[in-house]
C-alpha positions in Angstrom: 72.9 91.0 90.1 76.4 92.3 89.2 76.7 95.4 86.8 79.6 95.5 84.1 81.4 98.4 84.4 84.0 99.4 81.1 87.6 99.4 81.8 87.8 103.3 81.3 84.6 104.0 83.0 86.1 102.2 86.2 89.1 103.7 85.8 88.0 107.3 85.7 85.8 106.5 88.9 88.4 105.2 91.1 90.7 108.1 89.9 88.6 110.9 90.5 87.3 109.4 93.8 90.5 108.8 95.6 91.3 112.0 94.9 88.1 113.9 96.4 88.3 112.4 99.6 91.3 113.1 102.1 92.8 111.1 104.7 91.4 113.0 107.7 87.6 112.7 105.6 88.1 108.5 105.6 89.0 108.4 108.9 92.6 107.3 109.0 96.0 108.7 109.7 97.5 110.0 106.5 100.7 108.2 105.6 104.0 110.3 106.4 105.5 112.1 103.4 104.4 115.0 101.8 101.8 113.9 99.0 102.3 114.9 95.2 99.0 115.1 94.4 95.4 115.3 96.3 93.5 113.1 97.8 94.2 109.6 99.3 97.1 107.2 98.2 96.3 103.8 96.5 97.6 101.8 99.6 95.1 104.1 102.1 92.5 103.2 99.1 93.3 99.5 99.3 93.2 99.7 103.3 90.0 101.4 103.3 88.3 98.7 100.8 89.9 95.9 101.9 91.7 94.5 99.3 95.6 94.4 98.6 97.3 97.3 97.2 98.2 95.2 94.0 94.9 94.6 93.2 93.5 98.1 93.4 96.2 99.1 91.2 95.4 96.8 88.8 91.7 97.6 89.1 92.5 101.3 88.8 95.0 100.7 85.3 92.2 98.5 84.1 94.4 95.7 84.2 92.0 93.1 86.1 89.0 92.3 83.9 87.7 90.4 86.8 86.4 93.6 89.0 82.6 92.5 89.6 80.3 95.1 92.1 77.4 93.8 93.3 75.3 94.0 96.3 77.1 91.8 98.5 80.4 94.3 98.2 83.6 92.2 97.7 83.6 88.7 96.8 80.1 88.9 96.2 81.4 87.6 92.6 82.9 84.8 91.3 85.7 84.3 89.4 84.6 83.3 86.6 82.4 86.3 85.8 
């Protein structure tokens, strides 16, 4: 069974989340560049999850109001939920 999960709530989570956690922590090679703020980048996020970087943006301005988590990880939902 999928949970709902507000726009704000899911955007706070992703925020704070990505920025707990660095590169060497997930287990990849950090992106060159000297990073502006802590944590991982969106596209190492989006890597790491396996979805495009567009659509974790989206998730993370709570511009998709088609984000669904449920047990089966992604794509356990459909569309239309």
């Amino acid at each position: 069974m999928s949970e709902y999960v507000p726009e704000t709530d899911l955007r706070e989570f992703l925020r704070t989340r990505r920025a707990r956690i660095t590169p060497e922590q997930a287990g990849i090679s950090p992106h060159p560049g000297v990073r502006r703020v802590p944590g991982l980048r969106r596209e190492e996020v989006a890597q790491l999850a396996g979805v495009s970087v567009d659509y974790y943006v989206r998730l993370e301005r709570g511009r998709s109001t088609s984000a669904c988590f449920g047990p089966g990880g992604s794509g356990s939902c459909t569309a239309t939920q």
